[in-house]
N, CA, C and O of each residue as an XYZ file, in Angstrom:
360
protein
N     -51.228     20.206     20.937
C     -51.564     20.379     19.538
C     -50.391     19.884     18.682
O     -49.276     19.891     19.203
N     -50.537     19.445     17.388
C     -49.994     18.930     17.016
C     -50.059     19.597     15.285
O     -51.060     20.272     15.045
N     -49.017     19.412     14.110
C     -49.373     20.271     12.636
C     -48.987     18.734     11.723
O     -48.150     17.832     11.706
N     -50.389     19.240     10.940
C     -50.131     18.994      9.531
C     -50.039     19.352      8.819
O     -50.855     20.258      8.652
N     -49.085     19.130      7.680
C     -48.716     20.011      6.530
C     -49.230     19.118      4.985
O     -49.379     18.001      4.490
N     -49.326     20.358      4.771
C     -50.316     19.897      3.535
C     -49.580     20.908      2.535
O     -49.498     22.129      2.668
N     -48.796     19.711      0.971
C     -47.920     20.995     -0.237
C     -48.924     20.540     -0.996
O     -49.369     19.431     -0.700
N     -49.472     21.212     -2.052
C     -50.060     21.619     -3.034
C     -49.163     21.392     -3.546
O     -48.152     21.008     -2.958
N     -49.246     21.565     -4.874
C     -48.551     22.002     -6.621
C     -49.752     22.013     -7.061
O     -50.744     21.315     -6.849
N     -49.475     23.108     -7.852
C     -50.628     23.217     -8.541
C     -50.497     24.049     -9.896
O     -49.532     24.782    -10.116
N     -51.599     23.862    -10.819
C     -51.191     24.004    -12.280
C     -50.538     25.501    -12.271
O     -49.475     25.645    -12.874
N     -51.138     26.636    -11.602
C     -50.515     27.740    -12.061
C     -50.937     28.657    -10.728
O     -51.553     28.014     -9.878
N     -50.728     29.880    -10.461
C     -50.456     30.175     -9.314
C     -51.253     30.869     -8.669
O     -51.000     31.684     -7.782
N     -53.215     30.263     -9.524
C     -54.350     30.677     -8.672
C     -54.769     29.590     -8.018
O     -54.916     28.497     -8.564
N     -55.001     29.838     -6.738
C     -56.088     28.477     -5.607
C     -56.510     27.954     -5.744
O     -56.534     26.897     -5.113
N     -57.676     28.432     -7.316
C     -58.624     27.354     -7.667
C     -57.874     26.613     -8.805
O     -58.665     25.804     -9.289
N     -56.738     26.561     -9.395
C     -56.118     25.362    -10.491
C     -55.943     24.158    -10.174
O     -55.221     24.035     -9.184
N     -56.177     23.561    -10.453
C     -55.956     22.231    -10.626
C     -54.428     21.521     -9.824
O     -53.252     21.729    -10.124
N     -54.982     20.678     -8.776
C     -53.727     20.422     -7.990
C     -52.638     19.043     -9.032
O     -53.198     18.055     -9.507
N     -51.088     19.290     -9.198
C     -50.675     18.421    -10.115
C     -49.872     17.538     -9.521
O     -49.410     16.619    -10.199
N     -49.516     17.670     -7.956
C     -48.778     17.035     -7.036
C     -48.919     17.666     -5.732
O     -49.392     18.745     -5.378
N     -48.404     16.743     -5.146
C     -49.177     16.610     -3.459
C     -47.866     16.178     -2.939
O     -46.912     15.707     -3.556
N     -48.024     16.464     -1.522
C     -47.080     15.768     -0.452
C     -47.941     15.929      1.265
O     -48.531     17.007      1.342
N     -48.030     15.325      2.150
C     -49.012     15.162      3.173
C     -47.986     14.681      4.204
O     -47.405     13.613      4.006
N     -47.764     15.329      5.167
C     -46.685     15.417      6.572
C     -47.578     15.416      8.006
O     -47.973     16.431      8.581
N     -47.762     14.237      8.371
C     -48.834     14.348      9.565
C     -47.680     14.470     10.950
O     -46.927     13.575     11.336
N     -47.835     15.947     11.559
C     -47.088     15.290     12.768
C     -47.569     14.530     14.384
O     -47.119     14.181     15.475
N     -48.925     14.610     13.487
C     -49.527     13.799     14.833
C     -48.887     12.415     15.208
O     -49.023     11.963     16.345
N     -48.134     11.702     14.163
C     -47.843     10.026     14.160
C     -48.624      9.407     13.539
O     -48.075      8.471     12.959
N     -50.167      9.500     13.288
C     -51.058      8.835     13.049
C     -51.019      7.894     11.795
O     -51.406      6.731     11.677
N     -50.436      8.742     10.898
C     -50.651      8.248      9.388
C     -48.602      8.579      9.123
O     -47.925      9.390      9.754
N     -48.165      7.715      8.109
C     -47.058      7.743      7.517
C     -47.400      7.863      6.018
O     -47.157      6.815      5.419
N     -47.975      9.010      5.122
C     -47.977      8.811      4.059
C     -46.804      9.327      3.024
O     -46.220     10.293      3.516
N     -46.276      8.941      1.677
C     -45.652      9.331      1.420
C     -46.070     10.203      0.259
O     -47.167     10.066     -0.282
N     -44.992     11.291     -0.193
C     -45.738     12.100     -0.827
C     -46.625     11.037     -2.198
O     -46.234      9.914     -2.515
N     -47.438     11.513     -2.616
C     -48.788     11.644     -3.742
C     -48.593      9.868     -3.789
O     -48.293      9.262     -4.818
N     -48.885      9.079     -2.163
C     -49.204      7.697     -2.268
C     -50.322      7.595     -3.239
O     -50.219      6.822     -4.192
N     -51.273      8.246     -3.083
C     -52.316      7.813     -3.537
C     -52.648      8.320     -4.701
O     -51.924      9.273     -4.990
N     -53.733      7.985     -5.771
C     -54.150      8.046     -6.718
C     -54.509      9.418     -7.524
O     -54.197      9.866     -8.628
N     -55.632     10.043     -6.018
C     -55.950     10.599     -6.299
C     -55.405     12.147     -5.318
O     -55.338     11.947     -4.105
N     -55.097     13.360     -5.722
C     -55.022     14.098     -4.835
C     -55.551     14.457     -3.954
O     -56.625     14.929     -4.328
N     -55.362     14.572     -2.219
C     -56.193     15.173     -1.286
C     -57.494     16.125     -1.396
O     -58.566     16.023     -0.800
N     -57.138     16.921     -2.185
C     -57.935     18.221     -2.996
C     -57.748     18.914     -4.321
O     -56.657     19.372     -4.663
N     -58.535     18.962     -4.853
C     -58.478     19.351     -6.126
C     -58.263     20.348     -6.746
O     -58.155     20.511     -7.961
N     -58.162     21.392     -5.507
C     -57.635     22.580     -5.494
C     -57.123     23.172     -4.578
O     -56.941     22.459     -3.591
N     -56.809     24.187     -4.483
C     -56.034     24.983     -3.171
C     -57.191     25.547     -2.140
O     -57.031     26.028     -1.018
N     -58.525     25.313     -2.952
C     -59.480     26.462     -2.348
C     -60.164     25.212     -1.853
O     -61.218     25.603     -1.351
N     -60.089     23.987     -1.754
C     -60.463     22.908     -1.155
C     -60.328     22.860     -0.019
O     -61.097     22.805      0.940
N     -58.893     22.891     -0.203
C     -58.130     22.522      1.187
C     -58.299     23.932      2.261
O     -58.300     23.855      3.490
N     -58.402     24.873      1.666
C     -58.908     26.180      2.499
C     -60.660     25.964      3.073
O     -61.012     26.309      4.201
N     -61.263     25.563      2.417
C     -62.890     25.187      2.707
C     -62.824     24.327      3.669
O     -63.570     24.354      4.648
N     -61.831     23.402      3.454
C     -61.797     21.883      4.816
C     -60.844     22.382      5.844
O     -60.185     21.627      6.559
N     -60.790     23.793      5.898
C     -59.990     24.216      7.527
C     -58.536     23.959      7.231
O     -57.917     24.106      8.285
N     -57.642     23.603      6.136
C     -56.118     24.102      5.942
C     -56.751     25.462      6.122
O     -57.789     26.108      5.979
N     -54.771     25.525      6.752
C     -54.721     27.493      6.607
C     -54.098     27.244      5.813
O     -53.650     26.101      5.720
N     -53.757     28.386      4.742
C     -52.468     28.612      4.040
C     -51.051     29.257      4.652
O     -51.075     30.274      5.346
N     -50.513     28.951      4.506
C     -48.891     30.040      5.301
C     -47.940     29.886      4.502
O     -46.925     30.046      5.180
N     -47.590     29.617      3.210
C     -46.947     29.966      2.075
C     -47.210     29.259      0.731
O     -47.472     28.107      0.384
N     -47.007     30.579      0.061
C     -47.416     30.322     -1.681
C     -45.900     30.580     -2.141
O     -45.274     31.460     -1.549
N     -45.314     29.897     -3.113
C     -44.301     30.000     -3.972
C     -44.735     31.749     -4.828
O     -45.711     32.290     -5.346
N     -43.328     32.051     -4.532
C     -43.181     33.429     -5.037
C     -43.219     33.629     -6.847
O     -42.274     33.280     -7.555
N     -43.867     33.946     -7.121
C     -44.179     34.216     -8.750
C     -42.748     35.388     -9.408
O     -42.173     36.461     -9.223
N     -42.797     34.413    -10.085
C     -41.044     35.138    -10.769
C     -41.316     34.829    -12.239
O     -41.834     33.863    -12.799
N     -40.904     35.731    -12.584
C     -40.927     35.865    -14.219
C     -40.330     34.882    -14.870
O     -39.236     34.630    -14.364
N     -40.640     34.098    -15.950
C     -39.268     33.171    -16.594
C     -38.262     34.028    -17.241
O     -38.465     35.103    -17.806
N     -36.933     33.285    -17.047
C     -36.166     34.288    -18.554
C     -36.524     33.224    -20.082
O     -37.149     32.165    -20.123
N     -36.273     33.514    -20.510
C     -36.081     33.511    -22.255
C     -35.627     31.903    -21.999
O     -34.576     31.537    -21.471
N     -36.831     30.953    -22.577
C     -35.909     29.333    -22.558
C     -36.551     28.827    -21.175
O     -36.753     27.620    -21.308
N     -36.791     29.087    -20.415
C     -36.869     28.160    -19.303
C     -38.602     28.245    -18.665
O     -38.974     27.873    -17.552
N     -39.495     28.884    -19.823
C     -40.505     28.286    -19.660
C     -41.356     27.191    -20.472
O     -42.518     27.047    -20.852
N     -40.023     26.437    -20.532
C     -40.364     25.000    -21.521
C     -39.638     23.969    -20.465
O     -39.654     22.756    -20.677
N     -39.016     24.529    -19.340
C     -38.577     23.805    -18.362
C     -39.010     22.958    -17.443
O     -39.452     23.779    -16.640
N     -39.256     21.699    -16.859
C     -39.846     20.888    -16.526
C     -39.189     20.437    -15.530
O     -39.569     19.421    -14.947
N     -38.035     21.148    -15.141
C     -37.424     20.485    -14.076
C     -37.790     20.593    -12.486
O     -37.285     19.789    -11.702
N     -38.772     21.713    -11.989
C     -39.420     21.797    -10.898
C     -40.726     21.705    -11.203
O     -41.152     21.613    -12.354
N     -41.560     21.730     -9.966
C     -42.980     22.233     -9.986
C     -43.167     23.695     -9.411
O     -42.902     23.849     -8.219
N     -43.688     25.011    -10.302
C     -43.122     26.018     -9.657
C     -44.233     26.516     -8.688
O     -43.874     27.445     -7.966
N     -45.434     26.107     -8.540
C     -46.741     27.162     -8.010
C     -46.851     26.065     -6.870
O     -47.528     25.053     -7.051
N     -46.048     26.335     -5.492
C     -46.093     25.438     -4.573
C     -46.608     25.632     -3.162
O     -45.822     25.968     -2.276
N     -48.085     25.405     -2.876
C     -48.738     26.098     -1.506
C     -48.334     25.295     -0.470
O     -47.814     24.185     -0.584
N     -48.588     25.884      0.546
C     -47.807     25.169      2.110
C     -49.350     25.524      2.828
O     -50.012     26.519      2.535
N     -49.665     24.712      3.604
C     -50.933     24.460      4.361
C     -50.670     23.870      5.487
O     -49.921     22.896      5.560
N     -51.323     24.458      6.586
C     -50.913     23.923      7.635
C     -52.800     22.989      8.273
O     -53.818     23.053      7.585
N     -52.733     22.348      9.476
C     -53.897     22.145      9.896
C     -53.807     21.561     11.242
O     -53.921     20.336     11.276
N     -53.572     22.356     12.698
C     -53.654     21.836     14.072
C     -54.376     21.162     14.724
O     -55.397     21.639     15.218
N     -54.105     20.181     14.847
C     -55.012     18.898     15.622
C     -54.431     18.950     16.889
O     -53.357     19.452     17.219
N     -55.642     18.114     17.857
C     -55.568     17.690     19.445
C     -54.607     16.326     19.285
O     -54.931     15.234     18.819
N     -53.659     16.641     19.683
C     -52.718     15.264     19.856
C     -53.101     14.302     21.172
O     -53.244     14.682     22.334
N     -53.218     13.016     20.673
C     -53.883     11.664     21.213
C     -53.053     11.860     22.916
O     -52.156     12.696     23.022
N     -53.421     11.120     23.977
C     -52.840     11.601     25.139
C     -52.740     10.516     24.937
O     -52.133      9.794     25.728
């Protein structure tokens, strides 16, 4: 068996928001993509990628802003981790 990882970002820190960046880690070999090659995101939500057999195994921890830094743009903060085990090619 072999994992793929699948990051979300997503607008805010329910499943069904709107995904705003992507990154896709195949460790099968199969595919080399780099994060958000493509156009369009994998899934459009978090609850997508849960319907198409991702598991989830971490959500970014929800933390309060202080005063000023929710005008901040310097991360993406609502960040899911998805995993998905495949039969690796013999």
């Amino acid at each position: 068996m072999r994992q793929k990882v699948l990051v979300l970002y997503l607008a805010n820190s329910a499943l069904d928001a709107p995904t705003v960046a992507w990154a896709v880690y195949d460790g099968t070999g199969e595919t080399r993509p780099m994060a958000g090659d493509d156009d369009q995101a994998p899934y459009r939500t978090g609850v997508e990628a849960l319907k198409d057999g991702w598991r989830l195994f971490q959500a970014a921890q929800i933390l309060p802003h202080t005063r000023g830094d929710e005008f901040d743009l310097a991360y993406l903060k609502y960040e899911f981790f998805f995993e998905k085990l495949v039969e690796a090619a013999a």
